[in-house]
TINU-683273 format. One record per residue (C-alpha): residue number from 0; x, y negated, z; residue in three letters. Coordinates in steps of 0.5 Angstrom, whole numbers, plus 500, padded with zeros to 3 digits. Layout:
R  num  east  north   up  residuo
R  NUM     X      Y    Z      ala
...
***
This chain:
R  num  east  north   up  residuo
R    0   316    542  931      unk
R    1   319    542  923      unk
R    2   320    549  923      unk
R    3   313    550  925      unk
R    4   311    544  919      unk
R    5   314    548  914      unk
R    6   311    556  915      unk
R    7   304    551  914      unk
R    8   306    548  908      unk
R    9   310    554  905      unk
R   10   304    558  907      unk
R   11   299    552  903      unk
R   12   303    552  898      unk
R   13   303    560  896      unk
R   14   295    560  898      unk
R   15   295    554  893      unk
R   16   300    559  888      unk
R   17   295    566  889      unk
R   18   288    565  887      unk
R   19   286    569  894      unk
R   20   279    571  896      unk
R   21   276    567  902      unk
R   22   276    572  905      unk
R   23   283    575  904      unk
R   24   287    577  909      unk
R   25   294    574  908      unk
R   26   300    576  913      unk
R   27   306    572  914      unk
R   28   312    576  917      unk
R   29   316    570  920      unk
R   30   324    572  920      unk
R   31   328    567  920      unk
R   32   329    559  920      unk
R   33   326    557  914      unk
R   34   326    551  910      unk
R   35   322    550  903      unk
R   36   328    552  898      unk
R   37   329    558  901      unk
R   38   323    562  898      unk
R   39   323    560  891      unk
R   40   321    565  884      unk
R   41   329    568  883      unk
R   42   327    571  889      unk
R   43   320    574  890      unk
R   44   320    582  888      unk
R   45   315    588  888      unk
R   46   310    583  885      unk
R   47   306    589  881      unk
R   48   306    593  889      unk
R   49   302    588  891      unk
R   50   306    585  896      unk
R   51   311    579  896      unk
R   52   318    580  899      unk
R   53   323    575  899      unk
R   54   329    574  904      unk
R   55   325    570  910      unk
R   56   318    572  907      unk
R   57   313    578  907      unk
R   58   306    577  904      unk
R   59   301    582  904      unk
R   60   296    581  897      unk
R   61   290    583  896      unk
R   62   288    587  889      unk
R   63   284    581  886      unk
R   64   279    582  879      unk
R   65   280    577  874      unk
R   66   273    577  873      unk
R   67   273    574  879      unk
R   68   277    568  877      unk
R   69   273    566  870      unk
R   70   269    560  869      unk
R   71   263    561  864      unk
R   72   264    555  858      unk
R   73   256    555  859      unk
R   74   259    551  865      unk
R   75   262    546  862      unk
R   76   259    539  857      unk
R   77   264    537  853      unk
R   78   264    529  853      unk
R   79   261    528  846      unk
R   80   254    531  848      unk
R   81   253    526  853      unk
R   82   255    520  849      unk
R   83   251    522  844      unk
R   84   245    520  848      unk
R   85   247    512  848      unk
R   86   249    511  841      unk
R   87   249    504  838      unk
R   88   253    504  831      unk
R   89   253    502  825      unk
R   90   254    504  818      unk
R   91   261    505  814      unk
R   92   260    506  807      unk
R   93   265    510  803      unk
R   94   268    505  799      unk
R   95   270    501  805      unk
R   96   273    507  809      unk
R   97   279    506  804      unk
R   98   281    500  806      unk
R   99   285    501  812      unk
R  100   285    493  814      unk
R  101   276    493  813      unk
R  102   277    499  817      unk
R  103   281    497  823      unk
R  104   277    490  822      unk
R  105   270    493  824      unk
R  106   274    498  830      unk
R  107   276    492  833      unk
R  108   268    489  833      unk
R  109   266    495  835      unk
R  110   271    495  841      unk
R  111   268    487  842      unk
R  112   261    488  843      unk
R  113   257    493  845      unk
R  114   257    498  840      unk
R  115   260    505  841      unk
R  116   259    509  835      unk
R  117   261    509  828      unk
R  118   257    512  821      unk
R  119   262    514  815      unk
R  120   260    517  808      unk
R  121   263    524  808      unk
R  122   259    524  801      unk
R  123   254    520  797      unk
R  124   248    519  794      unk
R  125   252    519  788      unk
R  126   256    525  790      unk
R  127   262    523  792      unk
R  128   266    525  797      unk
R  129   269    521  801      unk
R  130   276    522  803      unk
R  131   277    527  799      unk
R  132   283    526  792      unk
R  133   280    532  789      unk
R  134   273    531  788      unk
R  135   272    539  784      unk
R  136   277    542  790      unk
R  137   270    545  795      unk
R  138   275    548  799      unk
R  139   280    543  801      unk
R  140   276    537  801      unk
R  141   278    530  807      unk
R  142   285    531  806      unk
R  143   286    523  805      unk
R  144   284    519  811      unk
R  145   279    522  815      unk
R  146   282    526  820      unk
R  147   286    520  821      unk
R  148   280    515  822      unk
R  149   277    520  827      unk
R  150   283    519  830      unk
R  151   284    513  831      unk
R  152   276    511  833      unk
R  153   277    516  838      unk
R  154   282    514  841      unk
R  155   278    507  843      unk
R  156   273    511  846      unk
R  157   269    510  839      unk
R  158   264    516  837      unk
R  159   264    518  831      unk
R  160   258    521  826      unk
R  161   260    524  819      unk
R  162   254    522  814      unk
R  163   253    528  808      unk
R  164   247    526  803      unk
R  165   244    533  801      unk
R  166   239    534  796      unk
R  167   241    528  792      unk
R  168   247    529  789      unk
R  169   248    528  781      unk
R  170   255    531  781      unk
R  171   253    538  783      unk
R  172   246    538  779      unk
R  173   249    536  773      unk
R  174   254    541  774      unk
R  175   249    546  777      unk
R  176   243    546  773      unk
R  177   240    552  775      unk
R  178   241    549  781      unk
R  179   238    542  780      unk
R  180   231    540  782      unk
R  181   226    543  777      unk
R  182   220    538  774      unk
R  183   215    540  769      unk
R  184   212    535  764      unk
R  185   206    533  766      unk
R  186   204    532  758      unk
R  187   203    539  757      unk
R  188   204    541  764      unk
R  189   208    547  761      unk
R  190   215    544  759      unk
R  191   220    545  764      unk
R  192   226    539  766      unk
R  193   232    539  770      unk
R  194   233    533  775      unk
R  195   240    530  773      unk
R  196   240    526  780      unk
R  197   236    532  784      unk
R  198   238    539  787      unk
R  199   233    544  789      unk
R  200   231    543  796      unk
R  201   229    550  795      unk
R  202   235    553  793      unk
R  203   240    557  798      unk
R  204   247    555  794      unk
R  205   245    548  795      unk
R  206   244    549  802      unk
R  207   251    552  803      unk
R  208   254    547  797      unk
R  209   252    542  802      unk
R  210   255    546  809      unk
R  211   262    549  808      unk
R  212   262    540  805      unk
R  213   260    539  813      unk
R  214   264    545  816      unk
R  215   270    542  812      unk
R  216   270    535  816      unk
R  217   267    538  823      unk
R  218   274    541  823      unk
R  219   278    535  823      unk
R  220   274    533  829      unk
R  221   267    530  828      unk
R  222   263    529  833      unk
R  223   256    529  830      unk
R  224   253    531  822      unk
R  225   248    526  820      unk
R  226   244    529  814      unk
R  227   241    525  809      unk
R  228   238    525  803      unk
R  229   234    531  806      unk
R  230   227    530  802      unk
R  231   224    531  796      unk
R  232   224    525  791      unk
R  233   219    520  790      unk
R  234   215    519  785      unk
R  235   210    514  782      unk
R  236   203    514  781      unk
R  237   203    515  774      unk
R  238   210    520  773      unk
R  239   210    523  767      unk
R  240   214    529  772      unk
R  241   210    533  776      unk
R  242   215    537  782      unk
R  243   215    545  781      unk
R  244   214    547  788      unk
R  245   216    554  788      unk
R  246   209    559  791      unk
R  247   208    560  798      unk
R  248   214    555  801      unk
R  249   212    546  802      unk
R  250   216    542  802      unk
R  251   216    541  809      unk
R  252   218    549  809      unk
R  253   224    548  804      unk
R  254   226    542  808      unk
R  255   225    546  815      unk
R  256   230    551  813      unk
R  257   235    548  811      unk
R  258   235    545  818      unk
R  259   235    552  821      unk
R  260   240    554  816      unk
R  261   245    547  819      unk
R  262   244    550  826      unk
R  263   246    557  824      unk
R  264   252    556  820      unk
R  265   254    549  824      unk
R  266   253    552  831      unk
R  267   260    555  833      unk
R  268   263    548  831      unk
R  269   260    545  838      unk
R  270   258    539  835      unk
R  271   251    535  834      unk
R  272   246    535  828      unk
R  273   242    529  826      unk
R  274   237    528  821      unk
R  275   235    521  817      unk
R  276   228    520  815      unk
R  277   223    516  813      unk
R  278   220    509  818      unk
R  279   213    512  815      unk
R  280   214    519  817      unk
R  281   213    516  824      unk
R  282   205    514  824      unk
R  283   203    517  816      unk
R  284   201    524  817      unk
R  285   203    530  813      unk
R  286   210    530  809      unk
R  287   209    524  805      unk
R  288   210    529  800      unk
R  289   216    529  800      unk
R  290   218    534  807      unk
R  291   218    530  812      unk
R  292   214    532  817      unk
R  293   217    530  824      unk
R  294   214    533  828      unk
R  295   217    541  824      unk
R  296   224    537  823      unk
R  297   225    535  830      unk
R  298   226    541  833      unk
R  299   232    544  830      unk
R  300   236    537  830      unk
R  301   239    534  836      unk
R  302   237    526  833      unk
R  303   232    524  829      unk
R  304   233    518  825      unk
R  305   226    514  822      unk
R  306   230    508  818      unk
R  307   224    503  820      unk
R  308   228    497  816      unk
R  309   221    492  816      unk
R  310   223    489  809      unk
R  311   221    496  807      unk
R  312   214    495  809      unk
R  313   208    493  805      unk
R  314   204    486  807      unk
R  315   198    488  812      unk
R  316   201    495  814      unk
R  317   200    494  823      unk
R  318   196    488  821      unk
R  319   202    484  819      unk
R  320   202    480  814      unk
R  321   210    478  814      unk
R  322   213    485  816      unk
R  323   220    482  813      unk
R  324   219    476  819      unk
R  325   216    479  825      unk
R  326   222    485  826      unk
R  327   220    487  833      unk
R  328   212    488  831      unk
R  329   215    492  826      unk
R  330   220    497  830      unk
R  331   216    497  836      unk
R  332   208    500  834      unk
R  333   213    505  828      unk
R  334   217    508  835      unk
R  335   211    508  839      unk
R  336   207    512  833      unk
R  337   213    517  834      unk
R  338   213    517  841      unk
R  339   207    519  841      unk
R  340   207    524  834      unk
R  341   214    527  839      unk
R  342   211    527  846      unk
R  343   217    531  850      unk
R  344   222    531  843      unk
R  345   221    524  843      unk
R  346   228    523  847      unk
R  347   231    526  840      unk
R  348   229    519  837      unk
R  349   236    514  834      unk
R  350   232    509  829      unk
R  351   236    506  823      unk
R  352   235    498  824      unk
R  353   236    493  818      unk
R  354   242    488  818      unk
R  355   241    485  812      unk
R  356   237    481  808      unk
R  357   231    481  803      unk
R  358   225    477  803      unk
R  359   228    474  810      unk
R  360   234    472  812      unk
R  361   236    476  818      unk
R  362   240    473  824      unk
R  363   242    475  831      unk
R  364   235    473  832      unk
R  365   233    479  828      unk
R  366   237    484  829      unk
R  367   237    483  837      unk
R  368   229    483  836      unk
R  369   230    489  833      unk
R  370   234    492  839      unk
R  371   229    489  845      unk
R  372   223    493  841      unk
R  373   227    500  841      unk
R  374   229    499  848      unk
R  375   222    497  850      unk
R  376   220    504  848      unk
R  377   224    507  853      unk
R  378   229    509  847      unk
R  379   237    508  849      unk
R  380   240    510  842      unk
R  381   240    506  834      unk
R  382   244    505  828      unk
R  383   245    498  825      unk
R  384   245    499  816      unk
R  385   248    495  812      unk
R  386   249    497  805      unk
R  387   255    493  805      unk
R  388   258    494  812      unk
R  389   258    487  813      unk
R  390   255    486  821      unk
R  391   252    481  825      unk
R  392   256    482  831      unk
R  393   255    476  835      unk
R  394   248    480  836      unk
R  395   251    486  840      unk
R  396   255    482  844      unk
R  397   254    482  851      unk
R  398   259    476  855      unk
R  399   258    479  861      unk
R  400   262    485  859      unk
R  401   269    486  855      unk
R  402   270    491  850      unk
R  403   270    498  851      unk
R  404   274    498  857      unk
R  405   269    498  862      unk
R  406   265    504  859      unk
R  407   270    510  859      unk
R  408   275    511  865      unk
R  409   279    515  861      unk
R  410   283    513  854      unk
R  411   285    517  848      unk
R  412   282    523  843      unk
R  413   282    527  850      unk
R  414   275    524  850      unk
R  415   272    528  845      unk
R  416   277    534  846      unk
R  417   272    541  843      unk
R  418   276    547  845      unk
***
């Protein structure tokens, strides 16, 4: 009975060693008493013949196509892209990134609440780089912290965004000015200005400026780009400025391209891309003159975030006379605009929701109202603001569960391994 034990398992274990077809044909010459050690690799020749021979054991192999053996990386979904779908983050700015003891504290809470995700700054409204010892050096960029932050985050299971301000970036338009934005004076309508704040929407070298910026730190591992800032600016009733768009392209036109161009250079990375915009951009129709139209910008983003923060809007608008106060009124009708304006796209849609405080002093109670109106919408996902990453935790908090530990199986940067 042992020796009839172990031609099965020596047979188990050399079907399990060679990739057979299922129908393959496999023939086994049994000579002697065998036992587990006898066949062992110093004593297989003959390998390339087709055919195996060792003292005790004679295998016939069949001639199999390695095409046969390949599987398509179509087939597999790399964990990121599943997580994205039930994001709730927040947002760190770039100075307290620098500050490893903020850092670790704002880890911790999202390990102690119901939060899974963080935002960080790759560069700035001001047109700083984050991360990055030599601001002028674009082709050694986030050599001071980033990789090992995302590290770090990934190894809670957290995921990680990288958030890149665009087209308002001072340093590269008072550096560039053929590339800034480019006004007209509206006294004479002939003279024109360059925008030391604003680059051009329109320009090609911008567009590339801003994604080898984004192909630097979606190397280190990042799991989404959030762009930011990817609008025209405002301008007041009574500017004395007045935009040059150049003929035959809107605004809407400059920023759509800028989108498909992210996709183009950014595809090969295997990574996520999402867009900020406007809270308006989900009910005012058209581009608010500004490019924004949602329903052209979310086709070439994997999220979309409108920024319905209720202090920003005006006395009456939804019928509200306190917008500021009645936070679920304000989330709720602007998400079931969007929902509506997107249709099938809607499930692309991530908003900014408001933890600080203007007018209206925000709790737990409004945050968490917030919350209840994007999840009354059907929505799984959104991102928590504040300008100085100071979060009211006690909002995302849920007693019944304990951290992270119940919402991943596994530990580790493995999580989010790309390649």
């Amino acid at each position: 009975m042992i020796k009839k034990i172990s031609v099965i398992v020596i047979t188990m274990f050399l079907a399990s060693l060679f990739s057979f077809n299922v129908d393959a044909s496999l023939v086994l010459d049994y000579k002697k008493e065998l036992e587990l050690n006898d066949y062992t690799q110093s004593n297989i020749s003959n390998i390339n013949k087709g055919s195996l021979t060792s003292d005790r054991i004679t295998l016939n192999l069949p001639i199999r196509n390695k095409s046969d053996y390949s599987l398509s990386k179509i087939d597999l979904v790399s964990p990121h892209f599943t997580y994205s779908k039930e994001v709730r983050g927040i947002y760190i700015n770039g100075w307290v990134v620098s500050n490893e003891r903020k850092i670790d504290n704002l880890i911790k809470e999202v390990e102690e609440s119901n939060l899974n995700s963080i935002v960080v700054d790759l560069k700035d409204v001001t047109g700083r780089i984050t991360f990055s010892k030599n601001q002028n050096d674009i082709s050694n960029l986030f050599g001071n912290g980033l990789k090992e932050l995302i590290d770090k985050a990934h190894k809670k299971g957290i995921y990680v965004i990288g958030r890149l301000a665009v087209f308002k970036d001072p340093v590269f338009a008072k550096k560039n000015s053929k590339y800034a934005l480019k006004y007209i004076s509206a006294i004479d309508n002939e003279t024109v200005i360059n925008s030391n704040l604003w680059t051009s929407p329109y320009s090609k070298e911008v567009w590339k400026h801003n994604i080898t910026i984004a192909e630097q730190a979606v190397k280190l591992g990042l799991d989404e780009i959030q762009f930011d800032y990817i609008r025209f600016p405002t301008l007041a009733v009574n500017s004395e400025l007045i935009i040059r768009l150049e003929e035959n392209r809107s605004r809407t036109d400059a920023i759509e391209g800028f989108l498909k161009f992210a996709n183009e250079r950014l595809g090969k990375y295997n990574i996520l891309i999402s867009a900020d915009v406007f809270g308006l951009t989900t009910t005012a129709k058209g581009d608010l003159k500004i490019g924004q139209d949602i329903t052209r910008l979310v086709d070439y983003v994997d999220y979309l975030s409108p920024m319905i923060y209720p202090s920003h809007y005006s006395a009456g608008f939804y019928g509200i006379d306190n917008p500021d106060s009645n936070p679920y009124d304000i989330i709720f009708e602007s998400l079931e605009d969007a929902r509506e304006k997107l249709g099938d796209k809607s499930y692309k849609l991530r908003p900014w929701l408001q933890d600080f405080s203007l007018r209206h002093i925000y709790t737990d109670k409004e945050v968490k109202e917030q919350i209840k109106a994007v999840k009354d919408n059907q929505i799984s996902s959104w991102l928590l603001w504040n300008p100085r990453s100071v979060y009211t935790i006690s909002a995302v908090k849920d007693e019944s569960k304990k951290g992270m530990e119940e919402r991943w199986n596994l530990q580790g940067s493995e999580l989010f391994q790309k390649k």
